[in-house]
N, C-alpha and C positions, 0 to 999 in steps of 0.2 A: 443241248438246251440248258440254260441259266436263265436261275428263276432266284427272286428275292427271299421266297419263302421256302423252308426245310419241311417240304411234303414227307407223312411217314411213306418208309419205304412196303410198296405193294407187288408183292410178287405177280410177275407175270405169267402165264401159263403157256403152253405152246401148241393149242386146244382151236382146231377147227374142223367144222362137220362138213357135209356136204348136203345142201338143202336143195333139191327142186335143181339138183345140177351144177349150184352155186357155192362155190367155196366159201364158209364164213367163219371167219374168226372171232372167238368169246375167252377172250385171256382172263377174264377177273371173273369166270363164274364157278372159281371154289368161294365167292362172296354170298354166293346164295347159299351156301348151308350158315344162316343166322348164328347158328350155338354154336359155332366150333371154337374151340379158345384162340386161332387164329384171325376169322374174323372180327370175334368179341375185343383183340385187341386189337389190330386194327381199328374199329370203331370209337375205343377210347381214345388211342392216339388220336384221329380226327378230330374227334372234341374239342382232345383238351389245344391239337391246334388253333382250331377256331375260336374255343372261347380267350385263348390269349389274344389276339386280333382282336377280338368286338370289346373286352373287358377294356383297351387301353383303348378304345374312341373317345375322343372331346366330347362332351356334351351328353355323353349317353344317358348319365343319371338325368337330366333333367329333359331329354325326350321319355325319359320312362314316367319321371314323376306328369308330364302333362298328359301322357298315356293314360294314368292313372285317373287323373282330374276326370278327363273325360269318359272314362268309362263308368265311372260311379255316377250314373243314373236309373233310375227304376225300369226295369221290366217286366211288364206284364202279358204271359199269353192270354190267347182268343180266349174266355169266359164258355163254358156251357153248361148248361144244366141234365140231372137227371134226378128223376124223381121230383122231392122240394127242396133242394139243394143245386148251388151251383160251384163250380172249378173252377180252377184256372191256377196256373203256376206265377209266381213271383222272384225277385230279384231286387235284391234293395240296394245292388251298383256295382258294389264291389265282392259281393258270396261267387266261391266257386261254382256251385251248380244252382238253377234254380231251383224255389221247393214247390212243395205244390197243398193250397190251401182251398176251403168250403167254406161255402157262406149260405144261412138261412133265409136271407135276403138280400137285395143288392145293394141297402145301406148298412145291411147288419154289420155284426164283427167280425170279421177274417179269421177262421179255426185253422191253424197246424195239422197238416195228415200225413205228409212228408217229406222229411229235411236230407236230402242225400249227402248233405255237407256235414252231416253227422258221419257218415260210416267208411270216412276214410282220413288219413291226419292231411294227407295232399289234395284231395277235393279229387281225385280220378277218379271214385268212384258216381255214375251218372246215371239219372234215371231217363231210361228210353220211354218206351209205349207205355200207353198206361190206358188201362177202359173202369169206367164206372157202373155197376150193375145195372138193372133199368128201375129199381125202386130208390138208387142210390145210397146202397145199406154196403158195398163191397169194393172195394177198388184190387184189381188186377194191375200189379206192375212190374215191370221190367229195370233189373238194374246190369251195366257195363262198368267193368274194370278199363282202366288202363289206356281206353279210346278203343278198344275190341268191337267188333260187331256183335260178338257174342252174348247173349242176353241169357239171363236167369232170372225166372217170373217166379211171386209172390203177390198174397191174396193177404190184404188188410183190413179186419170190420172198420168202418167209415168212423161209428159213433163211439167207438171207443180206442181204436187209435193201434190196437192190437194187432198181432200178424197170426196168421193162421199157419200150421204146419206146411199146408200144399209147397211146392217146391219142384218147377220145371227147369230142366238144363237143358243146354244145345240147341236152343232155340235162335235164327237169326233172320234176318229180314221178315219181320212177323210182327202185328198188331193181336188181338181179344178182341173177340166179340161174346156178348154172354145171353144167353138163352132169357126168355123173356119169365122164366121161373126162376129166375137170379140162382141157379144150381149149379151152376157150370156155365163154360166159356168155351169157344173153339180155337186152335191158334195152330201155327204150321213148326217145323222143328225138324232138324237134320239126325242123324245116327251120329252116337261118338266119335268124333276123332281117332285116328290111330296114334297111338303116344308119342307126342316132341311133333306133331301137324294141324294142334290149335290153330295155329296163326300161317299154317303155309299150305295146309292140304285143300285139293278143291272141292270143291261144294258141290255135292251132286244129290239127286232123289229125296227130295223136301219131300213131306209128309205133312197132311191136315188131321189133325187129333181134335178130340173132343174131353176135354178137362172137367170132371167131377169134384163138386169141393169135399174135403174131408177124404181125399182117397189119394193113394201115393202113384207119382209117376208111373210107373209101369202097368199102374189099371187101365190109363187111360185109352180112350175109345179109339184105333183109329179107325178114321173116316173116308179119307181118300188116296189113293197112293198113283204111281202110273210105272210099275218096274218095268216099263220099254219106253220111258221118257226120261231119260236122269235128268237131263237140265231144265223139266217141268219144275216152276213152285207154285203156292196157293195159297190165296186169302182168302179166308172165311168171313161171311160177314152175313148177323140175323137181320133181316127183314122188322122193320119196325112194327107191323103187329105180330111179329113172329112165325108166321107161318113156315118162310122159304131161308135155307141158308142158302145164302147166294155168293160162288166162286170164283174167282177171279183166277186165270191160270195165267202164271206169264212165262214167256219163254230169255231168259235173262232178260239183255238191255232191247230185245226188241216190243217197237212201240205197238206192233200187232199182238191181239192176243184173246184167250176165249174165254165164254163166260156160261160156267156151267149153277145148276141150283138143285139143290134136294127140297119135296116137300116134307116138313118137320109134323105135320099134321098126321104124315101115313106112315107107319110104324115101318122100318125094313124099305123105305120108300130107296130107289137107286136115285145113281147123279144124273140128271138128264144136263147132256150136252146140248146147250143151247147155241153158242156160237161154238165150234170146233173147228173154225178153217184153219185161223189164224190170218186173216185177210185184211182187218181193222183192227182201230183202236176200240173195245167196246167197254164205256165205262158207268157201274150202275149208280143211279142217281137216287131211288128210291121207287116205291112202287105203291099202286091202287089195289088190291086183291092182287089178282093176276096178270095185272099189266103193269108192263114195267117199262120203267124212266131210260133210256139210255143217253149216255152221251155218246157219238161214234165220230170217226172218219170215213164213215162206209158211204161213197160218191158224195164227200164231202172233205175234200182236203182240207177246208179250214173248221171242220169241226159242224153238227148239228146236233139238235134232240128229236130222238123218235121215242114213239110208245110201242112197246112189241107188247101182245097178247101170246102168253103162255098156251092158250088151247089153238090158236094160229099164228105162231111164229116164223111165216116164209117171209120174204123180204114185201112181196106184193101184200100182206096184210097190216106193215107197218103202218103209220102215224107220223108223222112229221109232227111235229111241235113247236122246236124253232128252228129255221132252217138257217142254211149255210150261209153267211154273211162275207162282208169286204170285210173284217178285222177277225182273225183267229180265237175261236170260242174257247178258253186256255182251259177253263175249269167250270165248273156247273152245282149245283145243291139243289136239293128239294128238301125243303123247311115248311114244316106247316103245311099251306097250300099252294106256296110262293115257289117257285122254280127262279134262281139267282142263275143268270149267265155273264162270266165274267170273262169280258174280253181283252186283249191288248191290240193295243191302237200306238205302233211304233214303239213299243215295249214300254210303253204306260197301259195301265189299268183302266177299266170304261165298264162299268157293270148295270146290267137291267135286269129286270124284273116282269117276268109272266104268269098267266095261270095255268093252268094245268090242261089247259084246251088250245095254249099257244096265243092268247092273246096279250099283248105287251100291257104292262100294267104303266110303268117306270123306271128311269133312270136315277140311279141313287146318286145320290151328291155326292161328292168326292171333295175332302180341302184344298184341292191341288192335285199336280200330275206328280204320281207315285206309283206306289204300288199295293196290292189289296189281298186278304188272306184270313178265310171262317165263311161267316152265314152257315154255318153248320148245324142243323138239329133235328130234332123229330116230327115225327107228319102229325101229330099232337101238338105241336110247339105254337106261342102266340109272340117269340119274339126273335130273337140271331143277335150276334157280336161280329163284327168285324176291326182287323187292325189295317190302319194305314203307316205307312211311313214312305221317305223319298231320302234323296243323297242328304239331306241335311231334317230331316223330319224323322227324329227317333219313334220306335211303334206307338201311335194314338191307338188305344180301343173305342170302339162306338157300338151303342146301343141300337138296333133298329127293330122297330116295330111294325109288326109284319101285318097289323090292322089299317094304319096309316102311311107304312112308309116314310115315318121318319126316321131320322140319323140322329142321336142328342153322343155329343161327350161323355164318354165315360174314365176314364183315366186318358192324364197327360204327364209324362214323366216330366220333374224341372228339367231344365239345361244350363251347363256350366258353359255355355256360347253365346254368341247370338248369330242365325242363323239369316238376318238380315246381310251383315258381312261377306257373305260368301254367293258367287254366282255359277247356278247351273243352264247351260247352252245344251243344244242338241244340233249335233251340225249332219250331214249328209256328203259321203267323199266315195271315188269312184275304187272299185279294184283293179285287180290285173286284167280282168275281161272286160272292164265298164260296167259292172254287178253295183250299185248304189247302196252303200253301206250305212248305217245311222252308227252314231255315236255319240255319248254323253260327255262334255267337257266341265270342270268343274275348278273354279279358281276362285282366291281373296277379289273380294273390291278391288279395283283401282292398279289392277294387277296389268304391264305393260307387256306387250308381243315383242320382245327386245332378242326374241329366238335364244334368252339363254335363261329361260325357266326350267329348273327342273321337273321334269315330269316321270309322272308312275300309270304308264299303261299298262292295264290288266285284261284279261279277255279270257274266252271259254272252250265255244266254238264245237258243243256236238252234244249228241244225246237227247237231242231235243229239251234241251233247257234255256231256258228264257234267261239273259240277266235284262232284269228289269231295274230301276231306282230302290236301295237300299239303303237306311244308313249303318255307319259304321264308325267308331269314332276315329279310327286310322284316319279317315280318308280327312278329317279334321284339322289333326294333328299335320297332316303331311302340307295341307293348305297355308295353316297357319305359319310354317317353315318355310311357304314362298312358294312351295310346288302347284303345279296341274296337274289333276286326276283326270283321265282318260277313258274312260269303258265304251268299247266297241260292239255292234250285236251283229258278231259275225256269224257267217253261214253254218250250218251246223247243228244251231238253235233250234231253240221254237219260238221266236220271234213273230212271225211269219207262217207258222203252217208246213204243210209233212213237206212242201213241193223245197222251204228253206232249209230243211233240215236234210233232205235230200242230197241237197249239192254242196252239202259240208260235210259226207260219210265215204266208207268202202274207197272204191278207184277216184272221188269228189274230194277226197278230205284235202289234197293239198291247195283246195280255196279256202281252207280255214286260213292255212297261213299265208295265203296271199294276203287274204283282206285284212292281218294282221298287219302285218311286213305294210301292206297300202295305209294304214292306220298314223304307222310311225312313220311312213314319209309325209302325208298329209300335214305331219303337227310339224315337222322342219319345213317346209314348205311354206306354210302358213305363219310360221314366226312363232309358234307356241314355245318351241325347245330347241336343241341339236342333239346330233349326236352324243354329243360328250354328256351331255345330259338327260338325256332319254334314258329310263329304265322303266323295263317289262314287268312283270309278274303273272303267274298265272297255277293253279292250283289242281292236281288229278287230272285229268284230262286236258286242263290250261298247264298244268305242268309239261303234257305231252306236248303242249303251243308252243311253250317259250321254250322248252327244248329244243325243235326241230328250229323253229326260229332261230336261236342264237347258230345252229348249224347250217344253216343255210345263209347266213346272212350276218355273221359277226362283226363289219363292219358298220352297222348302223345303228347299235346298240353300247348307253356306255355304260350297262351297268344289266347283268342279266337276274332272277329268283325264279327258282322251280321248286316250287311245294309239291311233295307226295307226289313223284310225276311218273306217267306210265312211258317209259323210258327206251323199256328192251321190246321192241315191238315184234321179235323173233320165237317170244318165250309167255310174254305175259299173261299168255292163254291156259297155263302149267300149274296157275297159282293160284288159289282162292277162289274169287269168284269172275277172276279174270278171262275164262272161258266163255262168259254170260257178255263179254263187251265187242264179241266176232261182226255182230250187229252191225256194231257203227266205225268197225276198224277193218272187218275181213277176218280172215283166219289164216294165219303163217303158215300151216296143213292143206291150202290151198296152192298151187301157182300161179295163177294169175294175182291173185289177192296176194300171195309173198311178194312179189317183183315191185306191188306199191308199198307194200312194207317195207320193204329194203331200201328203200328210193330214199322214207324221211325220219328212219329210226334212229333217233336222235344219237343211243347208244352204236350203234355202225357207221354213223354219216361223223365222228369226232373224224379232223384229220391232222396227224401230228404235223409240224412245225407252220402252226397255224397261232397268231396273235389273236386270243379269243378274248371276251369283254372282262372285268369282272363280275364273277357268279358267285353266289349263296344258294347250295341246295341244301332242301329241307327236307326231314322226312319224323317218324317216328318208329322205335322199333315195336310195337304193339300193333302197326297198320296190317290190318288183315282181310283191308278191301286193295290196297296199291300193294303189293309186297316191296318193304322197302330194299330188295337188293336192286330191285330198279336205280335208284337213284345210289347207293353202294357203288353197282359197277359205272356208273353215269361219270360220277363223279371223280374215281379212278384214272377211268380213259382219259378224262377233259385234264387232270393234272400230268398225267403223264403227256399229253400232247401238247401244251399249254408253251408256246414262244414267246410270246410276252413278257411284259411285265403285271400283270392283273392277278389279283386273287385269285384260287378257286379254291373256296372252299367248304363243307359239308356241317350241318344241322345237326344230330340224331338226338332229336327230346328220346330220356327215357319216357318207359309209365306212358307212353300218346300213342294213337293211334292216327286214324284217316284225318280226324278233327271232330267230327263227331263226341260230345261230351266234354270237350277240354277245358279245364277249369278255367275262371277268368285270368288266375295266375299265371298259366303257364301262356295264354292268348297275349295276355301285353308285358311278358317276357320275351317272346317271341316277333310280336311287334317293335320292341326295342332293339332287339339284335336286327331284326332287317332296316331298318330309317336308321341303326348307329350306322349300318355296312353302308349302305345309298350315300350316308352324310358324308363317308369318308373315303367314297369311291366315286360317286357324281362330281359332285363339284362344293363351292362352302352353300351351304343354307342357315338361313337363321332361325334359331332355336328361340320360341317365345313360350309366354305362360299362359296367363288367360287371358282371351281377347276382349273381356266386355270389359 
């Protein structure tokens, strides 16, 4: 093999198991011990290959400086109140992290409570969850290093801006919820790590605690455990007049799960299991005394609300509310008196409004087809926030009044565009079965089907996650360079309800990347792009898309990116909290479920003296949701196998994790490096500045 480029040299290993019968070979997994000074160099070598590459592209200062332009605009999160006081986080365009400020009133003066951009000189330091007392005298927060999942909470009085000693570790996937005597907070939390498996040991037997203010960790209450469930975790969450902590148990990434509650009123009271099959989705929306809101899947694949009574809680004594609909009920609130159900209507947003007996009140306005996110507050509350935004519509907040049902403007960030310029399509293209896939096309004005547009398909495709209309200023930048932006909602999703998300999982996932793979022939087909100019992307899970894609299928792609991708689909089960993903992948511990694993694991399906596209993998080494030796040994294989002429080659931001918290510096550093690599591996694009 001759290749242009002096890949560092990677030892090979002479390392295979025997799985389920099947002989497999894993040459590059002394890459999975992170610390070893052999990997560690390694790693740098990669860099500093890479970054010789991207440092000498044409143009790249000046996709970075318009990078810039556009990302300096205001953002503002969903607003809510507690107490007389309201929140919401800020961003004035260009700050690494946003901070998060109070207001007296909604014209008052905006108060500082906290600036995360203070407590690190790189901005990796980022604030997660965060809750507000119910008098709104305390704020409970969470801050992350590095992009870690790993969170450490801290309790700061509101009105003077101080931190209180308290001090929780080892806390991860976990929000606050605080007791209606503003004294304490509930929150869940793993046992320490064993030394040097922060960032690679798996995550087992979550624990719900009960946190006292003024008292040091190890007082704290626990509350619920399950030592013959390891892979059980739990949200706690108080009941807005406080009576009921109400649990949330989830079993990893599956979308069933059960919902247990303590009464707080009876001292020593137990957890009564309320749902414990694990049958549905059951999710609580809020409660009357002792009947409660739910939102479920239960003989309801695309979602309902029932009212279940605590003193009769069999299925025959439920309540219907709102019942099952043609468009999937994505998300749901109870505000006020107002029940918010927000549907998606071909992955745009469509929300109404009922009352608590199920009668439809209204449908809220909407400025356009986008996408919708809040109506969130208390059964006390007389008002909600909501943000919209779409492919070109940065987050608007709006004000709604939950007396009238009106929508008024509340914040509109400027824009350095104009969003008139730019056209979004939604087209409908068939897959490998004849499965009718929707997808969102996105191009300049005046822009011709001449089939050699460059384009940047992205896609998802599992976990039941919706990609709906977002914007993003990439997707901007890449427009105004000449390209088409492509986002497909393929199977996998939840687009559509459990029956879509169904036939993109376990032994179904490879329709994920059909409908992919159908996506990109559709836009050559059609006249959008070609080959040679076609590039994919795709992120964690879309990481595992464009993987198996480019391995399945390297000749229809002329330019490949895999961010944080779940790679090694032999092993990923081993790492973090990668055992939690069996759900929607199987388990390599299975056979039947290995033999589909084997089939499209992107790291086993490389095949050497194969001409593969040019790729850019990405990862961080602080990722401690993807372990990044996924992409380590991913990236290994595909150079060692690589007959062409095409790049391969590898990312490793230090200080980053999954993406989660990444300062805005290192976001459109990282944006620069991938559109310098497209611009110098697709084809020429024109590089502009501002378009108004």
């Amino acid at each position: 093999m001759s290749t242009p480029f002096a890949y560092p040299l990677t030892r090979r290993e002479d390392l295979s198991e025997s799985l389920h019968g099947t002989a497999v070979a894993d040459p590059y997994r002394w890459l999975e011990d992170d610390h070893s000074p052999e990997t560690e160099a390694w790693v740098s070598q990669q860099n500093a290959l890479t970054t010789a590459y991207l440092d000498a592209i044409p143009d790249r200062a000046q996709i970075r400086r318009r990078l810039t332009e556009l990302w300096d605009y205001e953002r503002i999160g969903v607003p809510f109140k507690r107490g007389e006081r309201y929140f919401y986080t800020h961003n004035d365009g260009l700050q690494n992290q946003s901070a998060l400020y109070w207001l007296e009133a909604l014209n008052g003066e905006p108060r500082l409570l906290l600036d995360p951009n203070t407590l690190s000189s790189d901005g990796t330091v980022a604030l997660g969850s965060y809750a507000v007392s119910r008098d709104g005298q305390y704020l409970a927060y969470s801050l992350s290093a590095a992009g870690s999942d790993w969170q450490e909470w801290h309790v700061r009085r509101i009105e003077t801006g101080e931190d209180l000693p308290d001090l929780i570790q080892w806390a991860k996937f976990t929000g606050a919820s605080w007791t209606n005597d503003h004294r304490g907070f509930y929150y869940s939390r793993y046992d320490a790590p064993a030394t040097g498996q922060a960032y690679k040991g798996a995550n087992y037997y979550q624990k719900l605690y009960y946190h006292r203010l003024g008292t040091p960790q190890v007082e704290d209450i626990l509350v619920y455990e399950r030592p013959d469930q390891k892979e059980w975790g739990f949200g706690g969450q108080v009941s807005d007049d406080g009576r009921y902590l109400v649990i949330s148990v989830w079993y990893g990434t599956h979308q069933e799960n059960g919902l247990f509650y303590q009464d707080l009123q009876v001292p020593g009271a137990p957890v009564v299991e309320l749902f414990n099959q694990f049958d549905a989705t059951y999710e609580y929306l809020g409660s009357d005394g002792a009947r409660f809101y739910i939102l479920t899947d239960r003989d309801a694949p695309l979602q309902r609300v029932i009212a279940v009574d605590l003193e009769h809680p069999l299925p025959e004594a439920w309540l219907e509310i709102i019942p099952e609909g043609s468009d999937i009920l994505q998300s749901g609130a109870l505000t006020g008196s107002t029940l918010f159900a927000v549907y998606l209507h071909d992955a745009t947003s469509l929300v109404k409004t009922f009352d608590l007996q199920g009668n439809f009140l209204r449908t809220v306005e909407l400025p356009g087809l986008g996408s919708v996110a809040g109506f969130g507050g208390r059964r006390q509350d007389r008002e909600t926030f909501f943000l919209f935004t779409s492919f070109t519509t940065p987050g608007e907040i709006y004000h709604y009044d939950l007396e009238n049902g009106q929508a008024v403007l509340f914040r509109r960030p400027n824009l350095r565009f104009d969003p008139a310029q730019f056209v979004t399509e939604q087209v409908f293209y068939p897959s490998k079965d004849g499965t009718r896939i929707p997808m969102f096309i996105l191009y300049k004005k005046g822009l011709a089907r001449s089939g050699q547009n460059p384009t940047f398909l992205t896609g998802y495709g599992g976990f039941n996650i919706p990609l709906t209309p977002r914007f993003h200023p990439s997707q901007i930048v890449w427009m105004e360079m000449g390209g088409v932006f492509a986002q497909p909602n393929l199977r996998g999703g939840g687009e559509y309800g459990k029956a879509w998300h169904d036939a993109g999982k376990l032994h179904q996932k490879q329709n994920v990347f059909d409908d992919f793979i159908a996506a990109a022939e559709w836009l050559i087909d059609n006249r959008y792009t070609s080959t040679s100019r076609l590039a994919i992307e795709g992120g964690s899970n879309g990481g595992l898309l464009t993987g198996a894609c480019l391995t399945q299928r390297p000749d229809l792609f002329g330019a490949v990116i895999t961010a944080v991708g779940v790679l090694d689909m032999l092993r990923f089960h081993k790492w973090t909290i990668g055992w939690a993903w069996t759900s929607d992948y199987g388990s390599p511990d299975d056979p039947q479920d290995f033999k589909t694993l084997l089939a499209y694991s992107p790291y086993h399906n490389i095949r050497p003296g194969t001409a593969y596209p040019p790729t850019l993998i990405t990862t961080g080494d602080h990722d401690d949701r993807v372990f990044p030796a996924h992409s380590f040994k991913f990236a290994a294989a595909l150079q060692h196998a690589q007959a062409g002429p095409a790049p391969v080659f590898i990312r490793i931001d230090v200080r980053a994790g999954h993406g989660g918290g990444k300062p805005t510096a290192k976001q459109i550093e990282e944006w620069t490096d991938i559109f310098g690599f497209l611009r110098s591996t697709l084809t020429t694009m024109e590089v502009t500045g501002n378009s108004e």
